[in-house]
C-alpha positions as CSV (number, residue, x, y, z in Angstrom):
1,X,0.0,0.0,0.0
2,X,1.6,3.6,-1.1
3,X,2.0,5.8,1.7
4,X,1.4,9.8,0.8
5,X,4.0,12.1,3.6
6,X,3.4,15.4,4.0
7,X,5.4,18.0,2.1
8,X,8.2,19.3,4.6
9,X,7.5,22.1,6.6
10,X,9.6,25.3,5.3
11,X,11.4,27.5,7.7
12,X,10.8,30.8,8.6
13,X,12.5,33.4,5.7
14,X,12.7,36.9,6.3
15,X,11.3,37.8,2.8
16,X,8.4,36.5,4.7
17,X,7.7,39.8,6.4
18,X,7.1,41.6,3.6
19,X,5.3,39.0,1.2
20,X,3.4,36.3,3.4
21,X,0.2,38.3,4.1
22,X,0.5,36.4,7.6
23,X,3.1,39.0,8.8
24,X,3.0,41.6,6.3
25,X,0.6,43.8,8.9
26,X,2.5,43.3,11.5
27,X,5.4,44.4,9.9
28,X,4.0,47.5,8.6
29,X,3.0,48.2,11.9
30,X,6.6,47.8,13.4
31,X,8.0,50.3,11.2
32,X,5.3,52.7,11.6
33,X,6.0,52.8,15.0
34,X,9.6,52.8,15.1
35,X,9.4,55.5,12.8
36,X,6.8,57.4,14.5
37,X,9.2,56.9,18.2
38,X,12.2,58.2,16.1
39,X,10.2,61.8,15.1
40,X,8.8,62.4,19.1
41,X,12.6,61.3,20.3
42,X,14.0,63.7,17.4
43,X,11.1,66.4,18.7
44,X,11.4,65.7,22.2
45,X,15.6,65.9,21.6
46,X,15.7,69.5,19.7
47,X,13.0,71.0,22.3
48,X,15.7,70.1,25.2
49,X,18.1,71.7,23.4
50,X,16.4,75.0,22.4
51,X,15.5,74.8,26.1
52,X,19.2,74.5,26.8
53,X,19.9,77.3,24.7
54,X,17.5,79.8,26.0
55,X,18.4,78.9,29.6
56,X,15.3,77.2,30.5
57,X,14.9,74.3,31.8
58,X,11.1,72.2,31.5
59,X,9.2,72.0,35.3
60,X,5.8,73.0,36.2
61,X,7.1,74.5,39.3
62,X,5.4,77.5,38.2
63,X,2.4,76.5,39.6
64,X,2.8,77.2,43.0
65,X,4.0,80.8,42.9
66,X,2.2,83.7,43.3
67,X,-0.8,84.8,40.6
68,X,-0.9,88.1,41.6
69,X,-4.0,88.9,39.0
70,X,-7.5,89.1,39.9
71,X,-10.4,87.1,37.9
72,X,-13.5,88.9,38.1
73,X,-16.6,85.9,38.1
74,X,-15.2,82.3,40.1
75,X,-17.0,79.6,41.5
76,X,-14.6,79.0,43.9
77,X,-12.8,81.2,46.9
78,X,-9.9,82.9,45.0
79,X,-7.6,86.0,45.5
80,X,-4.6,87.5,43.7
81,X,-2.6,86.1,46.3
82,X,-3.6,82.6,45.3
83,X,-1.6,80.5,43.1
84,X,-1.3,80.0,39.6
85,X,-2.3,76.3,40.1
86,X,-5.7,77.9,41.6
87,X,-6.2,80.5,39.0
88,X,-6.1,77.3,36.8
89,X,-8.6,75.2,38.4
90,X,-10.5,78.4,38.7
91,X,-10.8,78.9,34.4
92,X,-11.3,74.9,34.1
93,X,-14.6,75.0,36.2
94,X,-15.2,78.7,34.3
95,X,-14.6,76.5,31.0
96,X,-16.9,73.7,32.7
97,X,-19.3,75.7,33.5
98,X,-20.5,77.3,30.4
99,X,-20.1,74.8,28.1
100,X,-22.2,72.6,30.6
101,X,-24.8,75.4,30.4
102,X,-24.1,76.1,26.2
103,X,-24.9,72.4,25.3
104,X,-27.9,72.3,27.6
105,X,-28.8,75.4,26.1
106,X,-28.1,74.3,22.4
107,X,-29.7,71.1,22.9
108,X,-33.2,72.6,23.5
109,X,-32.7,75.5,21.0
110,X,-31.6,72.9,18.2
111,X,-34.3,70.3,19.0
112,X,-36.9,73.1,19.2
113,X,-35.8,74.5,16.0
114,X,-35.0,71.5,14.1
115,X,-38.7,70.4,14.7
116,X,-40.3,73.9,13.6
117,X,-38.4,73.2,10.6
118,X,-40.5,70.4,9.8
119,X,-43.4,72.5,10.4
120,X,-46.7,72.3,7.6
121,X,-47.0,76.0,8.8
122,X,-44.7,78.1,5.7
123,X,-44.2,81.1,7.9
124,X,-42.9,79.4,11.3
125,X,-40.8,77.1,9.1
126,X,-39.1,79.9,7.2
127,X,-38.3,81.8,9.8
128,X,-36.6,78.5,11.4
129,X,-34.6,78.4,8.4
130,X,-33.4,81.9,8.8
131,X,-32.3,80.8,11.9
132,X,-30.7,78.6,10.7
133,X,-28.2,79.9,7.5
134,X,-28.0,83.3,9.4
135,X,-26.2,82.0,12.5
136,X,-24.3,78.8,10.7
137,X,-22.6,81.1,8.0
138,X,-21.3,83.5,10.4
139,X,-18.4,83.0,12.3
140,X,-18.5,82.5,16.2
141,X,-16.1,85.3,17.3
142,X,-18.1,87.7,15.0
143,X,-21.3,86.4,17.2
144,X,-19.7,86.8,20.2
145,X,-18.3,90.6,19.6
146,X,-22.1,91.6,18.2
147,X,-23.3,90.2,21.2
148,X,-20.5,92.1,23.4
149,X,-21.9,95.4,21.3
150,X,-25.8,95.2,22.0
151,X,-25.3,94.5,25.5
152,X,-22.6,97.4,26.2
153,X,-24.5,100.0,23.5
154,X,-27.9,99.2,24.6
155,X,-28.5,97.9,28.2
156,X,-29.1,100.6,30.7
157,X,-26.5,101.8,33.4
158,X,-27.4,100.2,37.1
159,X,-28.7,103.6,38.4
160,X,-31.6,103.3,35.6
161,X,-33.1,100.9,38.1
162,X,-33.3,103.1,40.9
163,X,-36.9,104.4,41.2
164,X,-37.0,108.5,41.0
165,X,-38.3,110.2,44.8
166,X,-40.4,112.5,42.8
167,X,-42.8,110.2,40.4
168,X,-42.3,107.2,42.5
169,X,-40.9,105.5,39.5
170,X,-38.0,103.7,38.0
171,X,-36.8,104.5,34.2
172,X,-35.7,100.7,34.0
173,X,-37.8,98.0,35.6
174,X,-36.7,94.2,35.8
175,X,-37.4,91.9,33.1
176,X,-40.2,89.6,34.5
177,X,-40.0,91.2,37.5
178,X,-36.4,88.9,38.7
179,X,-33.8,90.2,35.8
180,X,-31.7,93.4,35.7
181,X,-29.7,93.6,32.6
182,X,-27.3,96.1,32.6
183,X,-24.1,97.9,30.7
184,X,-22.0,96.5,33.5
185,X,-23.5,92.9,33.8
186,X,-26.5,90.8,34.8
187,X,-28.2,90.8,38.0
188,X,-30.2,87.9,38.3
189,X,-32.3,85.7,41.6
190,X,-30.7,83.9,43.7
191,X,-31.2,80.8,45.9
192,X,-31.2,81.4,49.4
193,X,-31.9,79.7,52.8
194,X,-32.8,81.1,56.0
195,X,-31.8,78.3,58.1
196,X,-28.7,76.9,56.1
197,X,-26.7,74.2,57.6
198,X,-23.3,75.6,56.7
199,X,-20.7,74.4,54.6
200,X,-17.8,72.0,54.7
201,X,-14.1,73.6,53.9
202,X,-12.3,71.8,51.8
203,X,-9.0,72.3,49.9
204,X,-10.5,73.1,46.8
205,X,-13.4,74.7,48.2
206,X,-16.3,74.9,50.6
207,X,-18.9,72.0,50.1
208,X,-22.4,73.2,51.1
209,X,-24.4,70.9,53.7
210,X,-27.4,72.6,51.9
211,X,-26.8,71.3,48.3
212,X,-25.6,68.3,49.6
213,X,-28.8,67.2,51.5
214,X,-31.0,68.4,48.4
215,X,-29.0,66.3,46.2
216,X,-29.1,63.2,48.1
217,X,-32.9,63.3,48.5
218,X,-33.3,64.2,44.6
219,X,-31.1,60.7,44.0
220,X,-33.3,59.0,46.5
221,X,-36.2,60.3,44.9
222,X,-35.2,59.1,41.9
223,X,-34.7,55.5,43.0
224,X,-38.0,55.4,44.9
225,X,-39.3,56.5,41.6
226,X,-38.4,53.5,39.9
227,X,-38.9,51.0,42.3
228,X,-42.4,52.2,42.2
229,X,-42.5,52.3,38.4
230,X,-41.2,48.4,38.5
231,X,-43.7,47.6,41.0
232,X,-46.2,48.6,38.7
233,X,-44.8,47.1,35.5
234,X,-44.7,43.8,37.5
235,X,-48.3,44.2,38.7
236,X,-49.1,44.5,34.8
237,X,-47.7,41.8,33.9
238,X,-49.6,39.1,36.4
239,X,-52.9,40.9,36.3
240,X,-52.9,42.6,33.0
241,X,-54.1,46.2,34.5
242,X,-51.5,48.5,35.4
243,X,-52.2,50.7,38.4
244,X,-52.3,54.7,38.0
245,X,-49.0,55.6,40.1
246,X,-48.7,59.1,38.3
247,X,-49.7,60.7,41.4
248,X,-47.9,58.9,43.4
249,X,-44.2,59.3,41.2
250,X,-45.5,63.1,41.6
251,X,-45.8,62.7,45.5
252,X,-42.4,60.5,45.6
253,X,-40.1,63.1,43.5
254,X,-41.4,66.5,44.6
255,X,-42.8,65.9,48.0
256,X,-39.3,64.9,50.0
257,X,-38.3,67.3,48.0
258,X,-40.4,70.1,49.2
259,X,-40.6,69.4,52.9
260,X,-36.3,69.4,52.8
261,X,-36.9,73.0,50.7
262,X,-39.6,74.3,53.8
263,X,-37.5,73.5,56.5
264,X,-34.7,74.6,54.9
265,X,-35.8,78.0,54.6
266,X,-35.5,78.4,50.7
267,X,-36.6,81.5,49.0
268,X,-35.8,83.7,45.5
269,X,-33.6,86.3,46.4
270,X,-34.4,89.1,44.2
271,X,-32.1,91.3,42.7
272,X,-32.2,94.9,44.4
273,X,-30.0,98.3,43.7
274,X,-28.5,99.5,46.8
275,X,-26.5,102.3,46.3
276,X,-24.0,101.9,42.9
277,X,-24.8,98.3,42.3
278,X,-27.5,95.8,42.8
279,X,-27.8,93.3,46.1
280,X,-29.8,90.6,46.8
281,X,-28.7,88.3,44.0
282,X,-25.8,87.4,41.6
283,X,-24.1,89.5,39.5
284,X,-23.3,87.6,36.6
285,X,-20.5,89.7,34.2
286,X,-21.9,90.7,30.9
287,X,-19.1,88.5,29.1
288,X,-20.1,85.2,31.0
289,X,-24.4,86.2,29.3
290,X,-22.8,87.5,26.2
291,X,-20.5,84.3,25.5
292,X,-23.1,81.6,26.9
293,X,-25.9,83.3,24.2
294,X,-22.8,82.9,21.4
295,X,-22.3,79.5,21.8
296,X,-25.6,78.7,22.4
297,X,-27.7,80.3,19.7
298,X,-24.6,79.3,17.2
299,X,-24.4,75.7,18.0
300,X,-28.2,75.1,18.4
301,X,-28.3,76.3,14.7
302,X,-26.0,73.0,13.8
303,X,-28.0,70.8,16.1
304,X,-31.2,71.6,14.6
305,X,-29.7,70.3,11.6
306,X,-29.1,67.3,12.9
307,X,-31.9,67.3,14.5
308,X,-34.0,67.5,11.1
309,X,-31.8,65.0,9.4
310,X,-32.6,62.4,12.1
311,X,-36.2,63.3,12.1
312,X,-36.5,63.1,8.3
313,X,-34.9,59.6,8.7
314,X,-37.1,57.7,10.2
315,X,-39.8,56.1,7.6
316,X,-43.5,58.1,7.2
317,X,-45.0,54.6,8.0
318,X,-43.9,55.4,11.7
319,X,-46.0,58.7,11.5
320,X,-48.8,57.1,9.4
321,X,-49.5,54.2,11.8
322,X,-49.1,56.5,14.5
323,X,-51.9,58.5,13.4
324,X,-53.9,55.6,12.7
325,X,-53.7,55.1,16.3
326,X,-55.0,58.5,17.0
327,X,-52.1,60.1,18.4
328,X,-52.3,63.7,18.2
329,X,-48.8,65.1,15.8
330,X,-47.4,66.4,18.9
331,X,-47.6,63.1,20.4
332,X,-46.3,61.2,17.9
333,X,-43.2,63.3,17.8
334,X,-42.6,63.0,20.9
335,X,-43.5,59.3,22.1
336,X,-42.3,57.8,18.1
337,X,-40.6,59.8,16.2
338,X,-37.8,61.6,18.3
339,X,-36.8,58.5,20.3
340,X,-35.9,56.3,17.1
341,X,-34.5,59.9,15.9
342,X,-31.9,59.4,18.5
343,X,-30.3,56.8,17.2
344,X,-29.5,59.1,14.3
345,X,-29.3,62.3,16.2
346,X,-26.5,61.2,19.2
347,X,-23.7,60.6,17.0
348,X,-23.2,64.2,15.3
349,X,-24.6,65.5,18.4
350,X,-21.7,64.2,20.4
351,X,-19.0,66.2,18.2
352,X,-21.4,69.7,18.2
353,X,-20.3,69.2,21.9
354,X,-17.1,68.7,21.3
355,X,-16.9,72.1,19.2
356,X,-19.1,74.0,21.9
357,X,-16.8,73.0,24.5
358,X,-13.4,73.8,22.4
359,X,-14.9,77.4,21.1
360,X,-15.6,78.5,24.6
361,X,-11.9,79.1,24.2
362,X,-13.3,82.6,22.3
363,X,-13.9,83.9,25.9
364,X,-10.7,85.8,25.6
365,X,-12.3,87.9,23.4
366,X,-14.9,89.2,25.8
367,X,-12.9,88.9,29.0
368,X,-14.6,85.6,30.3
369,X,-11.5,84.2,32.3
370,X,-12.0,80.6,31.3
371,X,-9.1,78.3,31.2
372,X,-7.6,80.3,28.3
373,X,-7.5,83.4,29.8
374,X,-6.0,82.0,32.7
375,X,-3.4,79.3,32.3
376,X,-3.5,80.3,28.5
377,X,-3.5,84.0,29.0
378,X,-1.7,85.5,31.8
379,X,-0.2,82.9,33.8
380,X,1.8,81.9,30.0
381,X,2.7,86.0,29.9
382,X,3.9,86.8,33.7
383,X,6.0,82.9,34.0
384,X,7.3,82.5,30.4
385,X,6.3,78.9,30.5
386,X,5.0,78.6,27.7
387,X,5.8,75.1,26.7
388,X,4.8,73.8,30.2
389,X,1.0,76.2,29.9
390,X,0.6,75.5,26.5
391,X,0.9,71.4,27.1
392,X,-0.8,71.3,30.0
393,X,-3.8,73.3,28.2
394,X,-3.6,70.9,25.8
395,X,-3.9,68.1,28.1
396,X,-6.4,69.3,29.6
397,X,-8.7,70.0,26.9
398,X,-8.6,66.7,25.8
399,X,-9.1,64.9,28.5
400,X,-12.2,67.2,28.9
401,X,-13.2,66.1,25.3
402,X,-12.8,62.4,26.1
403,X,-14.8,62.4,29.0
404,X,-17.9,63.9,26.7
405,X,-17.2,61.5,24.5
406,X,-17.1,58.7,26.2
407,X,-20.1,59.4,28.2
408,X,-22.4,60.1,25.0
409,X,-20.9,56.8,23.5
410,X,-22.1,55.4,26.6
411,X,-25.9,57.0,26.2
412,X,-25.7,56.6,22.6
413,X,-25.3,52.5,23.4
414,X,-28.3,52.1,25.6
415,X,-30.3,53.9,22.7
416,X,-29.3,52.2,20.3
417,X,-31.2,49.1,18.9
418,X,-30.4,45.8,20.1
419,X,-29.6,42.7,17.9
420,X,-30.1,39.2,18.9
């Protein structure tokens, strides 16, 4: 009987790295990344030198020396006497802060809009479009500095507010009775509590017991909420009739709520003048309003793009059958149409974040002392560092843009449909 071997096995050739697709790849990589080492050690190498050169030397001991500038709106204790490493943290939580409030903001200007696009009505739907071209075709900074111009040129003084002895009235009054927009900046209520239970002092700041203990029964509201809700879906599912619990999820999230509020003390304070300036609530600097509007009004134009795009994606047959159901249009946008909109929507919405949070940046061109004006600006100008600032800003704005985009990624995952 014939007996068939097996071909010998050939040993490994180094020709193989190029021409065997097995480690072809893997050899690309290799040299990609050797050669992409070599250019950050050649980088890294000629940046020590011109260091050398200059007599510098690379540290971020910077950080700890006297600021010596003052920062006119923070939302944490600071003084010119403070360090440079707290003038930074105080423009990252200015940097925080409005784009938190610009992509809340733009998110319910560009859904709004992008919906009134849609609209059967010609004139609503054109003036939406407006809306739209006219703030996407303009730059930002060109926003911004028309922005800076109405309120400056246009808003009263503070002493406009103050009501005249002899007719008993005021040649300015506040808008809906609780805002006092002025040439100087925006006086607007406040939250305060009559029996407050103090604060905790921290290194980075005070922690109020107050916020604290309203927090923690909003997140135990919350959970009560649902356990109720699951009750009830369970309830539905052995007995076919679901039990009306809207009045009690209304009882469960505002009631705790309320009572903490009452004993607590909490009331509006309302803006007041008192001499020169107004009292009795928050002062908020015309180039924090003026560059939160900016951002707002220009990214909510992009969102309600998207927001049309996503709309206009999902099949009329959703609409149709919805309507067959009788749902009313407002309804069906908002219980079948918008939630499988989302799916479309998240993705492009998550970079319109991005570029909200990355133009706040443009505060240097109103005065907003964001991290730009602060690490960026004139800590960079009174310590020379401005490798180390420049770096570290970098850093620091991405690792701002990961988190946003890692946590839509995460939302966008929950919403997105599920295969089996």
């Amino acid at each position: 009987m014939a007996m068939v071997s097996e071909p010998p096995k050939q040993g490994f050739r180094l020709s193989q790295l190029i021409y065997d697709t097995r480690y072809r790849s893997l050899t690309i990589q290799v040299i990609v990344f050797m050669l992409f080492m070599a250019g950050a050690g050649w980088l890294v190498d000629n940046t020590v030198r011109n260091l050398q050169a200059l007599g510098k030397d690379f540290n971020f001991g910077f950080l700890w020396n006297r600021a010596g500038y003052d920062i006119a709106q923070t939302l944490v204790p600071y003084t010119n006497d403070s360090t440079h490493a707290r003038a930074l943290l105080v423009g990252l939580l200015n940097t925080l802060w409005i784009s938190f409030l610009g992509c809340i903001a733009a998110t319910v200007i560009g859904v709004f809009v992008g919906v009134l696009r849609l609209s059967r009505n010609w004139l609503v739907s054109r003036l939406m479009t407006i809306y739209v071209e006219v703030f996407r075709n303009v730059p930002l900074l060109l926003w911004i500095l028309v922005f800076l111009a109405l309120f400056t040129e246009t808003m009263p003084a503070p002493n406009a507010y103050r009501v005249n002895a002899e007719t008993g009235e005021a040649q300015e009054s506040l808008f809906l009775g609780l805002i006092a927009p002025t040439n100087r900046y925006t006086a607007i209520p406040s939250a305060e509590f009559s029996r407050s239970l103090g604060a905790i002092d921290t290194a980075l700041a005070p922690i109020s017991l107050n916020a604290l203990l309203i927090l923690a029964v909003i997140v135990g509201s919350v959970f009560a909420n649902r356990w109720l809700l699951n009750r009830a879906r369970l309830i539905q599912e052995k007995t076919g009739a679901r039990p009306v619990t809207w009045w009690q999820s209304l009882l469960v999230l505002l009631g705790p709520l309320a009572a903490v509020l009452v004993a607590l003390g909490f009331h509006i304070g309302i803006p007041e003048l008192r001499g020169f300036n107004f009292a009795g609530g928050v002062n908020v600097t015309n180039a924090f309003v003026v560059l939160w509007l900016a951002l707002s009004l220009y990214t909510g134009a992009f969102i309600a793009e998207i927001v049309r795009a996503g709309v206009l994606a999902i099949s009329k047959g959703q609409t149709e059958a919805a309507f067959a159901l009788g749902l009313r249009p407002r309804r069906t946008m908002s219980l079948v149409i918008l939630p499988q909109a989302l799916r479309v929507i998240i993705p492009p919405l998550i970079s319109q974040f991005l570029n909200l949070t990355k133009n706040s940046s443009l505060a240097i061109a109103v005065g907003y002392m964001d991290l730009r004006g602060t690490l960026g600006g004139i800590t960079l100008n009174q310590t020379g560092r401005e490798l180390e600032a420049i770096l570290l800003m970098m850093l620091i704005y991405l690792a701002i843009s990961l988190i946003i985009s890692g946590g839509m990624n995460i939302y966008n995952s929950r919403v997105k449909l599920k295969e089996r």
